[in-house]
N, C-alpha and C positions, 0 to 999 in steps of 0.2 A: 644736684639740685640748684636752679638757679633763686636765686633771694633778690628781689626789686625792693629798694630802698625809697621809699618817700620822705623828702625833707619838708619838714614843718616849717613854718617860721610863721612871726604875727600877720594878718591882712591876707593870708594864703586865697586864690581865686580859687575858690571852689568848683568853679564850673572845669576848670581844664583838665581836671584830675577825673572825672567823673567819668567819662568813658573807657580810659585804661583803665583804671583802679576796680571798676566793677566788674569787668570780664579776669582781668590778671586775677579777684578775689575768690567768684564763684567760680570761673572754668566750667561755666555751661557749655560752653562751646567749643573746648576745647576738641583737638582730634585724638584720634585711638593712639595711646605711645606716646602720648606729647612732655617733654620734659619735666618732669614736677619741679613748679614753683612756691614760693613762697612773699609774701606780701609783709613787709614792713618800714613802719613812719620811726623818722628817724628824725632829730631835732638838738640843737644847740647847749639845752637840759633838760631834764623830765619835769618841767613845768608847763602846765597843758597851754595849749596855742588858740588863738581865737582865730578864724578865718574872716575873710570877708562878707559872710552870706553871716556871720554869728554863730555858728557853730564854734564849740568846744573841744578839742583833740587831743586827747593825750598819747605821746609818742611812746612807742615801744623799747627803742633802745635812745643811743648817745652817738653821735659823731666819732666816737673814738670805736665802738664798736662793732663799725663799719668792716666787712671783709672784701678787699680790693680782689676781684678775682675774676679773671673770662670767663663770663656765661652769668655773669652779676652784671644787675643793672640799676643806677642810679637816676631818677625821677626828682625835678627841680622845676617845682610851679613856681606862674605869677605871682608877684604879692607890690605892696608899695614899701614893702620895710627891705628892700635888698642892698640899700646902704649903707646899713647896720654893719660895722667892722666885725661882728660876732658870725656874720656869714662866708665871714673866710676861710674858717677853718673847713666848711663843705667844697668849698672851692676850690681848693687844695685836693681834695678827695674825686672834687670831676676832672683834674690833671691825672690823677693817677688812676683813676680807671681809661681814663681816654690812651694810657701808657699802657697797662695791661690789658689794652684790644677789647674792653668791656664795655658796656652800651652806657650813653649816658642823653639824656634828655631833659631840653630845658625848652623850656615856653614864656613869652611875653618879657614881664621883666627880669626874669632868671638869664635869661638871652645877653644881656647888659651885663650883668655882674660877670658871666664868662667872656662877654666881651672886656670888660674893665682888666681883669686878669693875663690880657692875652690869650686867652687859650682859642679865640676866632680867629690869628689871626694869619693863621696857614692852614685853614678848616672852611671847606665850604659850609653856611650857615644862612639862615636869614632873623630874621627877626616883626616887628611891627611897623613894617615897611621902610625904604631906604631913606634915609638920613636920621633914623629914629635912633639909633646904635651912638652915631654923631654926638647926638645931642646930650645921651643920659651917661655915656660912657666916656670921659675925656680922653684913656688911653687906649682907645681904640684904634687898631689899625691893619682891618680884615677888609677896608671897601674892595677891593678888587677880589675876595674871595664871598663876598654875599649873591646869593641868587634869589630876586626877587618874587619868589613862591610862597605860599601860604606855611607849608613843611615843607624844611628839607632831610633826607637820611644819609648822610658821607662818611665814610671812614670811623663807625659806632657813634657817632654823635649826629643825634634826632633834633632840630632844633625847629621853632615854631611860632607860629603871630596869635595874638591873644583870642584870635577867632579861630582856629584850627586845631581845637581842637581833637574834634575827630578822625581830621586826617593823620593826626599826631600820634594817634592813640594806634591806627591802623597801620604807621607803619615801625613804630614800635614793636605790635603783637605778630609782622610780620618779620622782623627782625628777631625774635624767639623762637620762632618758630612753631607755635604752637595752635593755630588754625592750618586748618584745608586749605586750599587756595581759593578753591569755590566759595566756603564757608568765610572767609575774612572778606570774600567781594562780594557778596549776598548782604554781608553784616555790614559795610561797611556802604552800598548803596542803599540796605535797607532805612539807617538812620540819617542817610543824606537826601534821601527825598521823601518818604513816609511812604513810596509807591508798593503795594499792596504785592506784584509779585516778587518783590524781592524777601520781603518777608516768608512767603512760599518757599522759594529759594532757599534760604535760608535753614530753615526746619527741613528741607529735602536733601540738605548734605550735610544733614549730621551723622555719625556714626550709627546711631540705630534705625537711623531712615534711610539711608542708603549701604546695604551693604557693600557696596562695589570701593566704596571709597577705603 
């Protein structure tokens, strides 16, 4: 069983999370055989976290509870509190899954904090465009490893601009493996254009609409 870790912290952008965390939660869409997962938010202590949007969170476990393990994946949204020194100890925790070949994924300004750590800086990665890394992260020293894309997926680590969401999210849940291939490019053009046949598409390569799959 794979377990996806979500870390809380105050200012959390809610929006970046909301693509993965919805499909990783229901698994409507999941394919026949697909690895069972599991979904939990994970935080600094079990005092509930305020987001950006006002929303109220309470975290399921503790940073220390965390199981470092291949086929575990670690989830690290936006927020503006990532200079908070109490966010080191998760930081510590995307070293060691990116060391135990486990997925880890970071968006916006979560991107900074692993940039600040070192851990960009023999990793292809991008961030909220180039010289963005520069500015918010002093120990930075990954420019020659950034690629200027909205997402990148290298070497288990998924990293992304505060706009990409969904691309992040897709290549995440392609990295689980747990959609069709049809099924994650149906879903994944469905919500990138709102175009009518991909939504079609979509519902046509699920497991009980297409037997063939």
């Amino acid at each position: 069983m794979a377990t996806i870790y979500v870390y809380l912290l105050e200012t959390l952008a809610d929006w970046e999370l909301g693509y993965v965390t919805a499909e990783l939660n229901s698994k409507r869409f999941f394919k026949k055989a697909a690895p069972p997962t599991v979904l939990k938010t994970v935080s600094a202590s079990k005092e509930p976290i305020q987001t950006m949007g006002g929303m109220t969170i309470m975290p399921d476990c503790l940073i220390e509870d965390i199981m470092v393990a291949e086929g575990n994946v670690l989830l690290l949204p936006g927020a503006d509190t990532w200079n908070d020194a109490r966010h080191s100890a998760i930081i510590e925790k995307a070293h060691e899954f990116l060391k135990a070949n486990a997925i880890v994924g970071a968006i916006c300004g979560a991107t900074a904090a692993l940039a600040n750590a070192g851990l960009l800086d023999q990793r292809q990665h991008t961030s909220n465009g180039p010289g963005f890394l520069e500015m918010v992260a002093p120990a930075y020293q990954g420019q020659h490893f950034y690629v200027d894309q909205p997402s990148v997926a290298a070497d288990n680590l998924i990293t992304a601009s505060s706009t990409a969401s969904l691309l992040w999210a897709k290549q995440i849940i392609e990295q689980l493996d747990i959609f069709y291939t049809n099924t994650l490019e149906a879903w994944y053009d469905y919500f990138n254009t709102g175009e009518e046949k991909y939504f079609y598409a979509l519902l046509e390569s699920l497991p009980d609409s297409n037997p063939k799959n």
